[in-house]
C-alpha positions as CSV (number, residue, x, y, z in Angstrom):
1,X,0.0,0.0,0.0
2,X,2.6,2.4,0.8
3,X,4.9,1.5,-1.6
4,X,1.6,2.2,-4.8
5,X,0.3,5.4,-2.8
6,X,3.9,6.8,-2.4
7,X,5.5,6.5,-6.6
8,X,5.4,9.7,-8.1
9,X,3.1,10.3,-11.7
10,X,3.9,10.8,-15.2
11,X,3.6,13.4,-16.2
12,X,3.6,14.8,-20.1
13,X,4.6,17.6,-21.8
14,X,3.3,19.8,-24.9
15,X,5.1,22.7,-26.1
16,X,4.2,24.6,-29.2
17,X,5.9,27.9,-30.6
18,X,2.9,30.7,-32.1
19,X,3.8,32.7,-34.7
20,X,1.9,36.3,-35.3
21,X,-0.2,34.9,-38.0
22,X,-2.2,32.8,-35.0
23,X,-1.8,36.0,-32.4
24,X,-3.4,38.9,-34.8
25,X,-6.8,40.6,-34.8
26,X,-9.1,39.0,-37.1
27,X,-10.6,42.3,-38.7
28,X,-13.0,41.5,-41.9
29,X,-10.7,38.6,-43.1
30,X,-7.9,40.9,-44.1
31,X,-4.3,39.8,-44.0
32,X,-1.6,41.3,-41.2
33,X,-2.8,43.9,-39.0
34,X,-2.2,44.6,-35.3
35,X,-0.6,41.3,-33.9
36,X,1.8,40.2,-31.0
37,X,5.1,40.9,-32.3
38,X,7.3,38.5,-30.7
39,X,6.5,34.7,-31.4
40,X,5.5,32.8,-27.4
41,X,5.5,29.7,-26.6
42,X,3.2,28.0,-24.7
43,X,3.7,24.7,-22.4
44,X,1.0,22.8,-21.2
45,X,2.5,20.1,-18.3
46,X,0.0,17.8,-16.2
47,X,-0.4,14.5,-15.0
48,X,-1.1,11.1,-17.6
49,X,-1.8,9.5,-14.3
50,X,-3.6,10.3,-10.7
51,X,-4.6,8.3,-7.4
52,X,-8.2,8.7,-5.9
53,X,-8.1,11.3,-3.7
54,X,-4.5,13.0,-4.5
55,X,-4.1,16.5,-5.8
56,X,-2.3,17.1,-8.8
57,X,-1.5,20.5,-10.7
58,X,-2.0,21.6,-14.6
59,X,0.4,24.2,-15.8
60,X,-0.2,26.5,-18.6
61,X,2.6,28.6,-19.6
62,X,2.5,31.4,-21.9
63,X,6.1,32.7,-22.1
64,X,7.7,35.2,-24.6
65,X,10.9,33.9,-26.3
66,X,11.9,37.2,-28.4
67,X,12.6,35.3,-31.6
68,X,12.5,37.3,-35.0
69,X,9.2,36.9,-36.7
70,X,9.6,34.8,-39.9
71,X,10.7,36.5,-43.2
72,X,6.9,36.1,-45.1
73,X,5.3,37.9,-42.2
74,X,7.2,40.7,-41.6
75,X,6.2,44.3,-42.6
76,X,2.9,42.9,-42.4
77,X,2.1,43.0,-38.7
78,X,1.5,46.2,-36.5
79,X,2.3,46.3,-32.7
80,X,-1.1,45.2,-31.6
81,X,-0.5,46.9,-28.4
82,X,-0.5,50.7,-30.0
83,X,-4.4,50.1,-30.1
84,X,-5.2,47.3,-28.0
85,X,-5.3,45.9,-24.1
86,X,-4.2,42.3,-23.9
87,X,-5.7,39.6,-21.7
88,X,-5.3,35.6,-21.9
89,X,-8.3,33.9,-21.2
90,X,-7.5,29.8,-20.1
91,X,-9.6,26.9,-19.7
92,X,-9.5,23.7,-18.7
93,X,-12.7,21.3,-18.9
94,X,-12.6,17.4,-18.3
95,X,-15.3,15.2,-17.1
96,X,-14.7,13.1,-14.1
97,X,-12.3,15.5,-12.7
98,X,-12.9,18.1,-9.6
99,X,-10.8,21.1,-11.3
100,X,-9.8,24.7,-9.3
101,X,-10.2,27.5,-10.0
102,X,-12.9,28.0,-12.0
103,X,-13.7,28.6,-15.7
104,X,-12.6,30.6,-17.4
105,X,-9.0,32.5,-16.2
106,X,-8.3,35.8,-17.0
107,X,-4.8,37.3,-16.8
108,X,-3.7,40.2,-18.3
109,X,-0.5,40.2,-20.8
110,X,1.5,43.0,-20.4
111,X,4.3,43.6,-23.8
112,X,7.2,40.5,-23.5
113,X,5.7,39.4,-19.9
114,X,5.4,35.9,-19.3
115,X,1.9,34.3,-18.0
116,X,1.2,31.2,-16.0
117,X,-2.0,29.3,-15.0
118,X,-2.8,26.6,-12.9
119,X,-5.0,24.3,-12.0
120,X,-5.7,22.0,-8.9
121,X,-7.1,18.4,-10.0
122,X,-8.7,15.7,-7.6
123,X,-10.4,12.5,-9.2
124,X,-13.0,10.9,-6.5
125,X,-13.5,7.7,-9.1
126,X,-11.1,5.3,-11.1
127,X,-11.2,5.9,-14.7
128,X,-9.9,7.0,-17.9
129,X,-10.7,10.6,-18.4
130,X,-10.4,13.0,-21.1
131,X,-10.0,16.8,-21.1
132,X,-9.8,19.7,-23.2
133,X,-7.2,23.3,-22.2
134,X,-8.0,26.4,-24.6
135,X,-5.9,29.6,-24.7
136,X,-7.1,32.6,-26.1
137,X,-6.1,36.3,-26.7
138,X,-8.7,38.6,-25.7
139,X,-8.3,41.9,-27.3
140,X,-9.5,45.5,-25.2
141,X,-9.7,48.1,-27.6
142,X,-8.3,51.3,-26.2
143,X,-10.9,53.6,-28.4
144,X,-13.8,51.7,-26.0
145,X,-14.9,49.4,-28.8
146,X,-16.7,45.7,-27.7
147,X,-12.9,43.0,-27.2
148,X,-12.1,40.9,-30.2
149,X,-11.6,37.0,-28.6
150,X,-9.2,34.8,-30.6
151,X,-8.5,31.2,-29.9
152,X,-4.7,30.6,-30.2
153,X,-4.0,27.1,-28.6
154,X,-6.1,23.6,-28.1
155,X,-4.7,20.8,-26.0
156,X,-6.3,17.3,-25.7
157,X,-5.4,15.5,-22.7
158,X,-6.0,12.0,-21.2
159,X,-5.6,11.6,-17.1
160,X,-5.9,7.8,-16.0
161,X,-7.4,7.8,-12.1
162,X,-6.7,4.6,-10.5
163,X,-6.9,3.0,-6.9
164,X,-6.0,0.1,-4.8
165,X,-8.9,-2.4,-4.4
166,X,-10.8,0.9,-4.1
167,X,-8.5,2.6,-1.9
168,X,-7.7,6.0,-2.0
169,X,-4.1,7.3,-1.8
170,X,-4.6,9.1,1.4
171,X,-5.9,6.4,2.9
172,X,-3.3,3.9,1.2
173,X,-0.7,5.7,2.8
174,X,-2.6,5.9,6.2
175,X,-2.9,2.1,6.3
176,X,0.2,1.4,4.7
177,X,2.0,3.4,7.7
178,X,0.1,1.9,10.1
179,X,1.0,-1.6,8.9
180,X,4.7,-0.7,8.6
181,X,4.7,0.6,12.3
182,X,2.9,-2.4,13.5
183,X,5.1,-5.3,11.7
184,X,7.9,-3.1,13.7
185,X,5.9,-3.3,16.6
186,X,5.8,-7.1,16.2
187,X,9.1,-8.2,15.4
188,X,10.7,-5.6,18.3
189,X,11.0,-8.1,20.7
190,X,12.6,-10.8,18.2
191,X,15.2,-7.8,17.0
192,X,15.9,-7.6,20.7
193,X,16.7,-10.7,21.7
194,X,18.4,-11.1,18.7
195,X,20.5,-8.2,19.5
196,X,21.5,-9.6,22.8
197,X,22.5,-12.9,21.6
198,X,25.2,-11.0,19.3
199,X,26.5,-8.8,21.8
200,X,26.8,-12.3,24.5
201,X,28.5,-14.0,21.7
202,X,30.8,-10.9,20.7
203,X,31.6,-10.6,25.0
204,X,32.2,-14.0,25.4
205,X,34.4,-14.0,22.2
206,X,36.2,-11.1,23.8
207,X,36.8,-12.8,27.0
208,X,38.2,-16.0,25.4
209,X,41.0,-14.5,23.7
210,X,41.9,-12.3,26.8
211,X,42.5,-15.2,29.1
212,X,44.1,-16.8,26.0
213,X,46.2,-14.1,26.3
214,X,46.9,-14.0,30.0
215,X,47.9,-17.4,29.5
């Protein structure tokens, strides 16, 4: 029991580089416009697997790597942040799955600052469950105008919840401990005794070869 509620989970990666051409306002289908001028990146981490009961954390992070945009797009793309306020807007759904905070999360996204979200899972049933995390750009025109939404990354992501003959991991590791501390409890006399019997051997040992020496 200890030893299953105790082994750390997998955990799996997705990281994906956006260029301007995903991070622009859409304004009547034209091409360019007022975009985010240096390319993020975006890493979603969480866990493949999760114990009844445990708490496990989903990390979104939108983080600015100041690479050159590619040759094709540039001259085409206005500093989006001449006209606009930025937020991110996050979202993690998945069935199966207690999630914190809330949907959505809103953070705004300040020129070349990094953003990070995070959610706190718990799953109360085994299972295989799957979940979708969405990232978009919401834009606040400065003029007053309604925001302009734009989705800019989709995850999908499968969490396996599993137990221990219907056990929990807290209470695994409850049990297990309690089992551990009793077997000790059990087997303190024996490690006793037995400790005795080495030290009489090891003294009597040591008193052989001093009157061997005497002699």
């Amino acid at each position: 029991m200890l030893a299953w509620a105790s082994l750390p989970i997998k955990r799996q990666v997705d990281i994906q580089l956006l260029q301007p051409s995903l991070l622009r306002v859409r304004l009547n289908g034209q091409e360019g416009g007022p975009a985010l001028l240096n390319p993020p990146q975006v890493r979603l981490q969480w866990p493949s697997s999760l114990r009844i009961g445990d708490q496990a954390v989903i990390l979104l992070n939108f983080t600015s790597v100041h690479q050159d945009i590619p040759s094709p797009e540039k001259g085409i793309y206005s500093d989006v942040y001449d006209n606009y306020n930025i937020m991110l807007e996050a979202r993690f759904e998945i069935v199966g799955i207690r999630v914190e905070p809330a949907n959505p999360v809103r953070e705004s996204l300040l020129p070349g600052q990094s953003v990070s979200f995070r959610w706190e899972i718990t799953a109360d049933q085994a299972g295989d469950n799957t979940g979708n995390v969405w990232l978009s750009l919401r834009f606040l025109p400065l003029d007053g105008k309604p925001p302009i939404q734009e989705p800019v990354f989709a995850s999908m992501l499968g969490i396996h919840s599993s137990s221990l003959f219907g056990l929990s991991g807290p209470v695994a590791r409850l049990l297990g401990g309690v089992g551990v501390v009793l077997s000790l409890l059990l087997v303190f006399n024996d490690m006793i005794r037995w400790w005795r019997k080495i030290v009489t051997i090891k003294h009597t040992h040591d008193s052989k070869e001093l009157i061997n020496n005497d002699a």
